[in-house]
N, C-alpha and C positions, 0 to 999 in steps of 0.2 A: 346858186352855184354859177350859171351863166352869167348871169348880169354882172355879178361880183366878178369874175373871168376878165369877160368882154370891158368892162369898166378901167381894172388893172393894165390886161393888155395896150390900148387906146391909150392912155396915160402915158405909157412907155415909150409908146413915141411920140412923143409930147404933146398928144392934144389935151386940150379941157375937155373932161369932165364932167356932166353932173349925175347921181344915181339919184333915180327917181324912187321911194321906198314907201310905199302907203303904211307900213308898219313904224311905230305902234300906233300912229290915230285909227287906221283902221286894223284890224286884224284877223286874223285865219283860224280856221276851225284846228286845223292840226299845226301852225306856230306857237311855239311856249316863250320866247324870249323876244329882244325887239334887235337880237345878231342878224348881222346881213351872213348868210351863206349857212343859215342853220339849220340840218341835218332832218329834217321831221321823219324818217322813216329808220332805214337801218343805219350803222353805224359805218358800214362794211363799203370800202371801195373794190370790193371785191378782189379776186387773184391778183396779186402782183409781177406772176413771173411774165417776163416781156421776151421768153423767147420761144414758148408753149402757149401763149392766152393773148389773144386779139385784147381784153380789156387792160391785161398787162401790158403791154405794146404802147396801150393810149396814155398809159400814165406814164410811160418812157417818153414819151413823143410829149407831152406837156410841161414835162419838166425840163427837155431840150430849150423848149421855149421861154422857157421862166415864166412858165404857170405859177400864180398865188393858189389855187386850188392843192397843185398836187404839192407842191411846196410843205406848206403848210399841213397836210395830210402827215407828211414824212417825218413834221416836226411834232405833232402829236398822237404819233401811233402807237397803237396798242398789241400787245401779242394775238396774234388769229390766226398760227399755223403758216399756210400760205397767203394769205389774205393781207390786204392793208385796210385794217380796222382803225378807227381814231375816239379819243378821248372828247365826244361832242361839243359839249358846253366851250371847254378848250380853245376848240379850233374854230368853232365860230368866231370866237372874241378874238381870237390872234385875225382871222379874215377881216373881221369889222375895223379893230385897228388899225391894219397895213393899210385900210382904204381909206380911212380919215388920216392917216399923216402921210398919203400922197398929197407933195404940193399941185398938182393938176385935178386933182378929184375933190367935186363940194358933193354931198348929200342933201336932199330935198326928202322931207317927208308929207309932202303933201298927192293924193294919189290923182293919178290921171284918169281921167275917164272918156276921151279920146281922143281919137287919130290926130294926132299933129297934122298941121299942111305944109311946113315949113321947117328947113332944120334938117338933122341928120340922127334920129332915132334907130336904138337898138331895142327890142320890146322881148323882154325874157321872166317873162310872170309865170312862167313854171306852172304845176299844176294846177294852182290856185288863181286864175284869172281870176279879177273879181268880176263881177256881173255886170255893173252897166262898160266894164273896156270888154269884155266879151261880146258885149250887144254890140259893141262900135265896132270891133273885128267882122265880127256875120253880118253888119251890115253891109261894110266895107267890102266884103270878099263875097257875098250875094248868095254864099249859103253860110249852114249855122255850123260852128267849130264841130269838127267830130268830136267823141267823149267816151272814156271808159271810166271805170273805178277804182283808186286807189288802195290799197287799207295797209293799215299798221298795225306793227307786232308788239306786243306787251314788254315793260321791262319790269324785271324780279329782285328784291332788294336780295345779296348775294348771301349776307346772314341768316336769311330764313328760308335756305335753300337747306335740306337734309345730307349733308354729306357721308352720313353713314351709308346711305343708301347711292347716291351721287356719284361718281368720279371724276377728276379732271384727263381728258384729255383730249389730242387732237386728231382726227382719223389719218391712222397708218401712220401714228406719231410721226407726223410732218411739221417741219421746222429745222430748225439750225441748231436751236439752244433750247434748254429746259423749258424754262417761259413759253417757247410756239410751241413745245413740243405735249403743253396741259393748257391751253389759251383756252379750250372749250370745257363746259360742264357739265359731263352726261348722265339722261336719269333714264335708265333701265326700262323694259315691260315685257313682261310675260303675253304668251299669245291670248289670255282670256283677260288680262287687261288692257291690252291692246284693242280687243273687239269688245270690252264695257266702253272703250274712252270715244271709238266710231260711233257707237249707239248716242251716246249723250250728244256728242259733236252734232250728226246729225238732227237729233232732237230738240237741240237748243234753240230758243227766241235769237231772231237775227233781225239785225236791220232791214226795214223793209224800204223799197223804192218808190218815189214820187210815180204819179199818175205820167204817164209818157217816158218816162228813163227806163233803160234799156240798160242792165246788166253788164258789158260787155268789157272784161278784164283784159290786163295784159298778160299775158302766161310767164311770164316770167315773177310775179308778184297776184298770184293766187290768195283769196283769201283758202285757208285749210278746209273751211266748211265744202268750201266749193271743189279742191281736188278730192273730196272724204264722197262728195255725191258720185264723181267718175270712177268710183269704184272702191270698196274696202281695203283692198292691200294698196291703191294709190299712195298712202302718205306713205305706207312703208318701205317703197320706192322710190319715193322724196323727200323729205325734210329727215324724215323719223328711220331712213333705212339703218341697219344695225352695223353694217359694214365696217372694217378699219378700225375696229373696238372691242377692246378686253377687259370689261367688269373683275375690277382687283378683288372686291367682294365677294365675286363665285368668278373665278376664273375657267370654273367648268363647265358654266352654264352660256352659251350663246345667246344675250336677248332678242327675243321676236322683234324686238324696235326698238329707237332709243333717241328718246329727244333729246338735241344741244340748247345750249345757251352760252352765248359769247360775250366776254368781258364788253360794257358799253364805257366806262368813264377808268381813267387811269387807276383811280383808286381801289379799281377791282368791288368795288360797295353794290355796283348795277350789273346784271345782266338782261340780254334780249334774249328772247326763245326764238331760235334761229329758224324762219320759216313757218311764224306761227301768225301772219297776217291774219285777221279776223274781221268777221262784218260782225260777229255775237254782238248783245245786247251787254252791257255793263256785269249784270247781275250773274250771265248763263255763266260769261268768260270765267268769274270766278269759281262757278261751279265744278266747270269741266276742267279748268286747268288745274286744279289741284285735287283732280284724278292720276296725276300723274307722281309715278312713285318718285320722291323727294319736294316734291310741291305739297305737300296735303298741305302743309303751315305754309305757304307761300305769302310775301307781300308784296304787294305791287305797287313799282314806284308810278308805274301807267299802263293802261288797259289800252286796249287793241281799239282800233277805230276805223271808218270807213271816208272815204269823200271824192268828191267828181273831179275827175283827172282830165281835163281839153288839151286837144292837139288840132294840128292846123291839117287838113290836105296837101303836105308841102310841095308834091309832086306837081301838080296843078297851079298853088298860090305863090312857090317861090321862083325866084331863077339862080343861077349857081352861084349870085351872091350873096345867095341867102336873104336879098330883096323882096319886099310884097312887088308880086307885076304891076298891078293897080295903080302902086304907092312906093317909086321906088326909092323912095329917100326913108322910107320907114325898113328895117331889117328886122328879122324876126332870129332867136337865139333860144340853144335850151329846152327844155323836152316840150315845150309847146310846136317844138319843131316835127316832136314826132321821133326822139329819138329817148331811149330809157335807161335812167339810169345816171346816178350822180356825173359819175368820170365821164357818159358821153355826154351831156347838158354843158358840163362844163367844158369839153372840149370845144362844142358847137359856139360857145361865148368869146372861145381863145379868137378863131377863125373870125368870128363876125367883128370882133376889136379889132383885129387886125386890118381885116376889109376895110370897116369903116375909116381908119387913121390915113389909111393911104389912099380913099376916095376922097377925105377931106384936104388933103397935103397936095393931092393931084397927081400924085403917083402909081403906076401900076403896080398891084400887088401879082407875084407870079401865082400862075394853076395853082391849087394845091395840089400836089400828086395823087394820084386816084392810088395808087398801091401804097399809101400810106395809110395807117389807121381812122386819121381824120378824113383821109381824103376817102377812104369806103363810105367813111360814115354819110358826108355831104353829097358824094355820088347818089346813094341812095336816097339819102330824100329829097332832093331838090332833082331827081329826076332817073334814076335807076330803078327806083319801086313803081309795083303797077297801082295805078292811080286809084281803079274801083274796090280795089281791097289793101290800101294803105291803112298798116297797124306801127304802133310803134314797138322801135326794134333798139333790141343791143348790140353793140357792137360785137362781130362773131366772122372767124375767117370766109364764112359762104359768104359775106359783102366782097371777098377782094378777088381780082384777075387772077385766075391758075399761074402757075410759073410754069415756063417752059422746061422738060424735058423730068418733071416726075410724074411719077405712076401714082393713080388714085389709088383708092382704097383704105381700109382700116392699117395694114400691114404699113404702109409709108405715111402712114398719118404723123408722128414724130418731124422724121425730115420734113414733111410739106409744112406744119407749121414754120419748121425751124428756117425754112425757103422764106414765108411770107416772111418773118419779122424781121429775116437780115434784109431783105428787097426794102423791108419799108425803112426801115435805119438809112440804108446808103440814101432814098429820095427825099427822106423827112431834115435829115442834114444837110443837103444840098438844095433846099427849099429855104429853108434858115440861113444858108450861108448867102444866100442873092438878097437876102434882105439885110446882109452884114449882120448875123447873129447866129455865126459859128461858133454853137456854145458845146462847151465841153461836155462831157456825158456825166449825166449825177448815178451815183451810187445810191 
């Protein structure tokens, strides 16, 4: 998502070009296809709305910019309620495309394995460093990348889903139109199958960790087994709460939990089990998940998976343009930055294109506004976050400056968002417009 971004952007203001793509000669444990900007995790770019959700905010603020990311997102969305979910396969290939018939963009797929000394590098290998440019990173920066763990969520072929027992819809039938308003697929549990499905969950064969790796996830992308040890009603709290949901089947009956799954490809033929990361072994996954009422026949187009997620200490290794200090003609972009999550990767790519086009041109690029969604995001890791306990983060209102003159609290939570997102609209357009690219507001 970054690379692909930062590639686009830079392009547009006319420089060359080249993406550097070790895929397909070399390839990743969780890549399926040889798309640049393809999707390995959820489908979900999460909330759309940009005048309540800091993440909706970024996709407002990318599209000002004529992001190829969110762009293309808009052009291949799928029904998810409030959510901008996309038709994967799709939009990878529409990304891959728009980047080979940029006349300023060539593709290389020969992979680097290190540090350039010369030149003007953006480096956005995303979860997946591969291992000897990871060595060249820890050498380069004098200690060894931080590291959590990824894992991915299973997808369900949609016809072997029980819909007599199943229903479609979306909590608190949210949406505009029919379509968001059944975008998800809920399957029911009673409170003693709810606590059969803990029991297995915890019991199941899980992937187990090399000698020296260290566990250590991002909370926002939990594997299930891992929220199900904090505690037995955890998942029912999170993924599986019952909330916002009326089982047409027993409409008198309130379920104890109720796992979603959300259209993954237009055709509506795949769904994800929404929040159902897993480290499980192959075999358990299929055990335990069709425990669940409407899964007993489930087929899976793909099972859950786990893998080593690097991020940089950017607090320490960057400066605010996103520079290695070390190495300042190398730029670092994309959740190796330390930021998580599709929309902010990719935003962190928008910025570093940019940067880069107007340090090669010799031009000054203005601030980016700290009260803009991007501009939280870069605030913080290139130097807002405390250094000895930098994790990677989403973007979320606690990154931005209070506004003056409203009342904390839960009670003015509504207004104070609706504060941040008009504050950051007026500096994120008026950042745009000093670079001549007063773009009109996309729908």
């Amino acid at each position: 998502m970054a690379g692909s971004e930062a590639a686009w952007q830079a392009a547009n203001q006319g420089i060359t070009v080249v993406i550097h793509e070790m895929r397909p000669k070399v390839k990743t444990f969780a890549h399926r296809t040889e798309s640049l900007g393809e999707m390995v995790c959820s489908n979900s770019f999460r909330s759309d709305d940009h005048e309540q959700n800091a993440v909706g905010l970024l996709h407002w603020e990318m599209m000002q910019a004529g992001g190829l990311i969110m762009s293309t997102a808009y052009a291949h969305r799928l029904p998810a309620g409030g959510a901008l979910a996309v038709d994967r396969d799709p939009f990878a290939e529409a990304v891959t495309t728009a980047l080979k018939a940029h006349p300023n963009i060539q593709i290389s797929n020969e992979e680097i394995t290190e540090l350039p000394t010369d030149g003007h590098w953006i480096f956005a290998t995303g979860p997946l460093t591969s291992q000897p440019l990871g060595q060249a990173i820890a050498a380069e920066t004098g200690a060894e990348a931080l590291a959590f763990f990824d894992a991915i969520a299973p997808i369900v072929y949609a016809d072997s889903i029980d819909m007599s027992v199943a229903w479609r819809q979306s909590r608190y039938d949210k949406g505009e139109t029919e379509a968001e308003q059944k975008a998800y697929i809920n399957c029911p549990m009673t409170r003693d199958q709810y606590e059969a499905f803990i029991d297995a969950l915890l019991a199941a064969d899980k992937t187990e960790f090399h000698e020296g790796e260290t566990a250590g996830y991002f909370d926002g992308c939990l594997p299930i087994e891992v929220m199900a040890e904090r505690g037995r009603e955890t998942l029912r709290h999170g993924p599986m709460k019952p909330v916002g949901l009326t089982n047409p089947h027993q409409p008198d009956q309130k379920p104890y939990a109720v796992v979603q799954l959300r259209r993954d490809n237009a055709l509506g033929t795949l769904y994800n089990i929404v929040g159902f990361q897993t480290k499980m072994k192959y075999g358990a996954q299929k055990a335990v998940f069709t425990m669940i009422p409407g899964l007993e026949d489930a087929s899976f187009a793909r099972l859950g998976g786990i893998h080593r997620n690097t991020f940089l200490n950017s607090p320490t290794l960057l400066d605010a343009q996103m520079c290695l200090r070390s190495q300042p003609h190398i730029r670092f972009a994309g959740q190796i930055t330390g930021v998580e999550g599709y929309v902010e990767s990719a935003a962190m790519g928008l910025l570093a294109g940019r940067m880069a086009a107007a340090e090669i041109q010799g031009t000054a690029l203005p601030p980016v506004p700290q009260d803009s969604a991007h501009g939280a995001l870069i605030h913080h890791i290139t130097g807002g976050a405390e250094a000895k306990t930098f994790q990677p983060m989403n973007v979320n209102f606690g990154l931005f400056r209070p506004v003056d003159g409203l009342k904390g609290g839960r009670r003015g939570r509504k207004d104070r968002y609706k504060a941040y997102t008009d504050r950051a609209k007026g500096v994120w357009q008026e950042w745009l417009a000093k670079q001549g690219l007063d773009a009109q507001a996309a729908e």
